[in-house]
VEXFILUM-787362 format. One line per field, with one value per residue: chain; x, y, z of N, C-alpha, C in turn; residue number from 1. Coordinates in steps of 0.001 Angstrom, whole numbers, plus 500000, padded with zeros to 6 digits. Each point is the difference from the previous one (the first is absolute). Example, Ala and Ser with C-alpha at 12.3 -4.5 7.8 and 13.67 -1.06 7.14 Angstrom:
chain = [A, A]
n_xx = [513190, 499650]
n_yy = [494310, 501050]
n_zz = [507800, 499280]
ca_xx = [499110, 500820]
ca_yy = [501190, 501190]
ca_zz = [500000, 500060]
c_xx = [500900, 499230]
c_yy = [501200, 501090]
c_zz = [500000, 500730]
n = [1, 2]
This chain:
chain = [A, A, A, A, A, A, A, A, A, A, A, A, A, A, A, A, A, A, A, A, A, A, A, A, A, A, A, A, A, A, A, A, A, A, A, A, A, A, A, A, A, A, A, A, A, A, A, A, A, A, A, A, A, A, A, A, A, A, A, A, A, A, A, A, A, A, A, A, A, A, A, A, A, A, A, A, A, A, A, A, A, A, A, A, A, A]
n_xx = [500821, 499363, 499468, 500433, 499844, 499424, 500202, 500811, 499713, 499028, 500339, 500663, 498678, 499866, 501399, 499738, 498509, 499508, 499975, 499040, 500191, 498654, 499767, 498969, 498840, 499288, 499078, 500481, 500556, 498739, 499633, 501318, 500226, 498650, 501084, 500502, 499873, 499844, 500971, 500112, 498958, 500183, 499002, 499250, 499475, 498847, 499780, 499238, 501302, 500104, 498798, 500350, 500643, 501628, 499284, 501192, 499369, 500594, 499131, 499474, 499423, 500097, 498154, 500671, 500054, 500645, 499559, 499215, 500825, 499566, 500236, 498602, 500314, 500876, 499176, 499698, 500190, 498911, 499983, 498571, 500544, 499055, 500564, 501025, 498667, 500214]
n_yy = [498794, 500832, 500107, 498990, 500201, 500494, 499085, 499412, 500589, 499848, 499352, 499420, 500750, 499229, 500174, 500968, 499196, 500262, 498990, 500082, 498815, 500701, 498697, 499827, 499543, 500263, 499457, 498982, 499642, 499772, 499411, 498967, 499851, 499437, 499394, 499251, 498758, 500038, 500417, 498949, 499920, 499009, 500281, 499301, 500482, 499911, 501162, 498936, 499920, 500055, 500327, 498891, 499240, 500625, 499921, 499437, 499977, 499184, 498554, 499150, 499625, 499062, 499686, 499196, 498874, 499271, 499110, 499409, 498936, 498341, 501410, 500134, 500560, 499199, 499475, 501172, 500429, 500146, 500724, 499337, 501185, 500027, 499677, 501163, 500474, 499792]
n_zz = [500000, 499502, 501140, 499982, 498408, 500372, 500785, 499586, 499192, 500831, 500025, 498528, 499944, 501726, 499925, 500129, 499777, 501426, 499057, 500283, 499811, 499850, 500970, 499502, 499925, 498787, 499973, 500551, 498371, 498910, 501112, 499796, 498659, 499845, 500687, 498635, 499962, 498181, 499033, 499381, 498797, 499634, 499297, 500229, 499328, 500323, 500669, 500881, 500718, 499349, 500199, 500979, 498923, 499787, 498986, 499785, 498960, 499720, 500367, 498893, 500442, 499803, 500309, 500301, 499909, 501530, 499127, 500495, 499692, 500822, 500082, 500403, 501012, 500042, 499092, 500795, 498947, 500284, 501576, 500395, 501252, 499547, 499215, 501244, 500393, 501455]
ca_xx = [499179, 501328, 500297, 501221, 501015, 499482, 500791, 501274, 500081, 499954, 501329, 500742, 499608, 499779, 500855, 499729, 499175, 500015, 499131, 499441, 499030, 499435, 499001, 498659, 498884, 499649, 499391, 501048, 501323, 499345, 500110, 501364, 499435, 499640, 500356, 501278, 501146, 500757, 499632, 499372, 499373, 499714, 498458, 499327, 498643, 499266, 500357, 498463, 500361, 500466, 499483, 500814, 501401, 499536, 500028, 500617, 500615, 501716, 500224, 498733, 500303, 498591, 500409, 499815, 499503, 500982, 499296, 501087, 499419, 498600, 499232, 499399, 500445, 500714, 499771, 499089, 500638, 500003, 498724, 499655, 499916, 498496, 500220, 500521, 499115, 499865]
ca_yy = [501206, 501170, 500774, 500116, 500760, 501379, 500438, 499743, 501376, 501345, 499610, 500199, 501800, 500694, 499157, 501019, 499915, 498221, 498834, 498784, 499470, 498758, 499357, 499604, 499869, 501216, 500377, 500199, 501248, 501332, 500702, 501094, 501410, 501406, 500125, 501250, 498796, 499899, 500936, 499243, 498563, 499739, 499656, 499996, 500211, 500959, 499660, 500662, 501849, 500431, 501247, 500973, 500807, 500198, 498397, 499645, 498787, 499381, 498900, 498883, 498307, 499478, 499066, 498522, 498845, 498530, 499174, 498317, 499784, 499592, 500358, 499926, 501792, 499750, 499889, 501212, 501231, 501099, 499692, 501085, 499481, 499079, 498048, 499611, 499979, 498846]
ca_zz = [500000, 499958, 501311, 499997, 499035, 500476, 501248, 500049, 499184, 501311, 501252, 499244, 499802, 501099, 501476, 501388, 499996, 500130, 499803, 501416, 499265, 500636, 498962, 500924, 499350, 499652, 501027, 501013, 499575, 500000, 501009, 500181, 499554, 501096, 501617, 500148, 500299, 498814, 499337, 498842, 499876, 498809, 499834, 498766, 499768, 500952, 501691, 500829, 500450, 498496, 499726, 500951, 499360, 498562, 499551, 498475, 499625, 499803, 498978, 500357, 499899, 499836, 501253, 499977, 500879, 499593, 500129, 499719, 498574, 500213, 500927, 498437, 499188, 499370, 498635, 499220, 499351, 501237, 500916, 500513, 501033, 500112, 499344, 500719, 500859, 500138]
c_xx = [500859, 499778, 501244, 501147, 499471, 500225, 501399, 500302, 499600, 501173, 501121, 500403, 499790, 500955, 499596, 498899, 500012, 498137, 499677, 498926, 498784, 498816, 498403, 498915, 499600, 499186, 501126, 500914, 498983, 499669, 501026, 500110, 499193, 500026, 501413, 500976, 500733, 499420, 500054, 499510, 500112, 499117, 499355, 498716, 498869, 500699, 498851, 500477, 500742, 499762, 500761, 501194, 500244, 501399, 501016, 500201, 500959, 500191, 498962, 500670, 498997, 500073, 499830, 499445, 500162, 498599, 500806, 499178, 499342, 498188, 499078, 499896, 501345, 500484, 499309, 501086, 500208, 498877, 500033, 500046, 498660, 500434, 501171, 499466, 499584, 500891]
c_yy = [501260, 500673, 499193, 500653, 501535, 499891, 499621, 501576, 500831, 499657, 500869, 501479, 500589, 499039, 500108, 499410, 497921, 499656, 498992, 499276, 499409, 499475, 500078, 500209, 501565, 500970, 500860, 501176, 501691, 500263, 500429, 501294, 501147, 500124, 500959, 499182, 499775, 501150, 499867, 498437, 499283, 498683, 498923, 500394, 499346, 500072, 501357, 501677, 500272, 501720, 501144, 500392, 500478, 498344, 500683, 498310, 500056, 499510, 499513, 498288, 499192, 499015, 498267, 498925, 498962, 498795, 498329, 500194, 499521, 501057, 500654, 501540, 500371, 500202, 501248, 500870, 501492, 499424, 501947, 499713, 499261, 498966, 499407, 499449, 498548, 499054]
c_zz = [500000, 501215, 500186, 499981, 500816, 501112, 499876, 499101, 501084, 500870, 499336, 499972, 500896, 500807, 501189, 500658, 500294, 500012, 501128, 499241, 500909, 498897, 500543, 499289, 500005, 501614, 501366, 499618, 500002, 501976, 500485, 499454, 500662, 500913, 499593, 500825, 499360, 499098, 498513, 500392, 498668, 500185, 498718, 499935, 499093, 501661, 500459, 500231, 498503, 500211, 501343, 500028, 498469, 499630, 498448, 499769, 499510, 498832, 499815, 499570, 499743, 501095, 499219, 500787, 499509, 500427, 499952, 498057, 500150, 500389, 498588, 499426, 499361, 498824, 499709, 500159, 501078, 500832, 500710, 501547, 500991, 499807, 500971, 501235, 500470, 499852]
n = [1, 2, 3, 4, 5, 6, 7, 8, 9, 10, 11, 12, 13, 14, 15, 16, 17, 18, 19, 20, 21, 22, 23, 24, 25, 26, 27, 28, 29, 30, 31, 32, 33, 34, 35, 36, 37, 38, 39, 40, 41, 42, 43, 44, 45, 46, 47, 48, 49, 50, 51, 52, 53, 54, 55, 56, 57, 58, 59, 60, 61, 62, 63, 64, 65, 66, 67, 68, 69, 70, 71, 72, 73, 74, 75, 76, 77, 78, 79, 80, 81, 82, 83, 84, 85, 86]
């Protein structure tokens, strides 16, 4: 993914400036945020508080899904998340 490449290039262009990585489900990182515990997030969206910050996207990716080959969705070309259901 290129946040990668975009943070190893912010390091590169800001020495001065240390990186703390943390990790955590959306929910949890956007309340750090507005607690002002961390002062970037990187997100995917949709995210429920979206509208309470200002939001750039970056990159897009597409999302996937690993099935056994026996499993009978398998064989369809794309699914919709409903057909994950259950």
């Amino acid at each position: 993914p290129q946040i990668f490449t975009l943070l190893h290039r912010f390091q590169l262009d800001h020495p001065g400036v240390v990186l703390h990585q943390r990790e955590g489900n959306m929910a949890n990182l956007m309340a750090a945020l507005s607690e002002a515990e961390i002062d970037i997030a990187f997100v995917r969206l949709p995210c429920e508080s979206s509208k309470a910050f200002n939001l750039r996207i970056i990159d897009e990716e597409p999302m996937v899904i690993a099935l056994p080959r026996d499993n009978p969705l398998s064989a369809e070309p794309t699914l919709a998340l409903e057909q994950l259901r259950d």
